[in-house]
Phi, psi and omega in degrees: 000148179262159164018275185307316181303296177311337161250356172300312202300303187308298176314239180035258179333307157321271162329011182232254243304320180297318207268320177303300195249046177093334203266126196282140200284323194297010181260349204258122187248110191273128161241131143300131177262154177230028173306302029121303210202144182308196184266316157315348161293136185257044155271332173288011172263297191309298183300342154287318168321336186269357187103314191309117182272304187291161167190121179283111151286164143230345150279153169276332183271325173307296164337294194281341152316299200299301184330289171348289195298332168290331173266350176248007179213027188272347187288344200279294178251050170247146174306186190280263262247040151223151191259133166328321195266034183260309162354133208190114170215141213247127208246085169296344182248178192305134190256123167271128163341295188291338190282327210311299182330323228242340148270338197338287210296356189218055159231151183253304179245112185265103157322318212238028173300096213254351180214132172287004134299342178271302210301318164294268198330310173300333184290320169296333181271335126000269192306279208292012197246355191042036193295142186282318216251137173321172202237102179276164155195184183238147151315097169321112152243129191277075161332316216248321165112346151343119190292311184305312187277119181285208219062191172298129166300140157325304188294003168260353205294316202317308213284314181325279196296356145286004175251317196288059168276311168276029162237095146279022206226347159281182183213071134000081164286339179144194203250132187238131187240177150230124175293193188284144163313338229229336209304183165278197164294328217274311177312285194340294164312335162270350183288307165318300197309294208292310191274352169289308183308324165314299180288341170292317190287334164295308172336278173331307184285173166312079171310159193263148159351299212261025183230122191250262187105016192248039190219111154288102169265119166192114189126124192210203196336302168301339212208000204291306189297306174322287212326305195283346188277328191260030149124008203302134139257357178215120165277162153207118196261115195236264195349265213328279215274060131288277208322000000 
């Protein structure tokens, strides 16, 4: 299949996943992850011809290679009626302290809030970075129970998001997962369940200023689907559209 097809087919799926459980697919945010390819492969040019705006990283140095790259030579090939600033790129793998300084100013999302010392780190280099707007992001929660996979246990986020109250300089937007390596379907779907209910339940209290709750990063080649029936607003998508 080429490119364009490899994204009809995902957007396809969404939308029927969408649809199963009532919900408009246009509420659902398709990210390309672009780990797959340097910044000079021109599937991140074809997917913005195809529309796809997100773009995902897990490395930091990679990320900014793209960016870089996407600034000089991204005015050549966009299309007429899209703009350089629509472009919304996302930080999904583990974020290092020391990494933070060098995206602050061109992330759109940060994903992967997995401790609190990364969120007081991030809130401080904000301020000294003079950033205007909070710094969104989401809370890693380690779901799944997976030894490899960081974030939060589920039984802290309630206390995680009341102390992180005191960084204004974040946006707490919501929660982000992976399901299990190893899990079926039917566990997978229960891994999903449990962080929309963290997040409902959350929902339900006094939220803090700098706390939203209205964004589910969860699902991705494998799993994209369960992900959007049990509440996903954000996908990240790599295998499906390479392969």
């Amino acid at each position: 299949m080429s490119i364009s097809d490899k994204i009809k087919f995902v957007r396809d799926k969404i939308a029927d996943a969408a649809l199963r459980c009532g919900r408009d697919a246009d509420d659902i945010k398709l990210i390309a992850v672009t780990k797959y390819v340097t910044a000079e492969d021109r599937h991140i040019i074809e997917f913005i011809k195809n529309g796809c705006m997100d773009f995902g990283e897990s490395r930091v140095q990679s990320l900014w290679d793209k960016i870089e790259y996407l600034d000089r030579n991204l005015p050549e090939c966009l299309p007429n009626n899209v703009a350089k600033k629509q472009l919304q790129w996302h930080m999904i793998g583990t974020l290092q302290r020391n990494k933070i300084r060098k995206i602050l100013p061109r992330i759109s999302l940060i994903h992967s809030i997995d401790s609190e010392r990364l969120a007081s780190a991030i809130d401080r280099v904000a301020v000294d970075e003079s950033i205007e707007q909070p710094v969104k992001c989401l809370l890693e929660v380690a779901i799944s129970g997976d030894e490899t996979k960081h974030g939060f246990e589920p039984s802290e986020i309630s206390d995680v998001v009341g102390r992180l109250g005191q960084f204004r300089n974040l946006h707490v937007v919501g929660l982000m997962c992976m399901s299990g390596l190893l899990s079926n379907a039917t566990e997978t779907r229960r891994e999903f369940a449990a962080v929309r209910n963290i997040a409902e339940k959350l929902k339900s209290q006094n939220l803090l200023v700098n706390c939203s709750m209205d964004e589910l990063s969860m699902g991705m080649s494998d799993d994209f689907e369960i992900a959007i029936e049990e509440g996903a607003t954000i996908v990240r998508i790599g295998r499906l559209l390479y392969d």
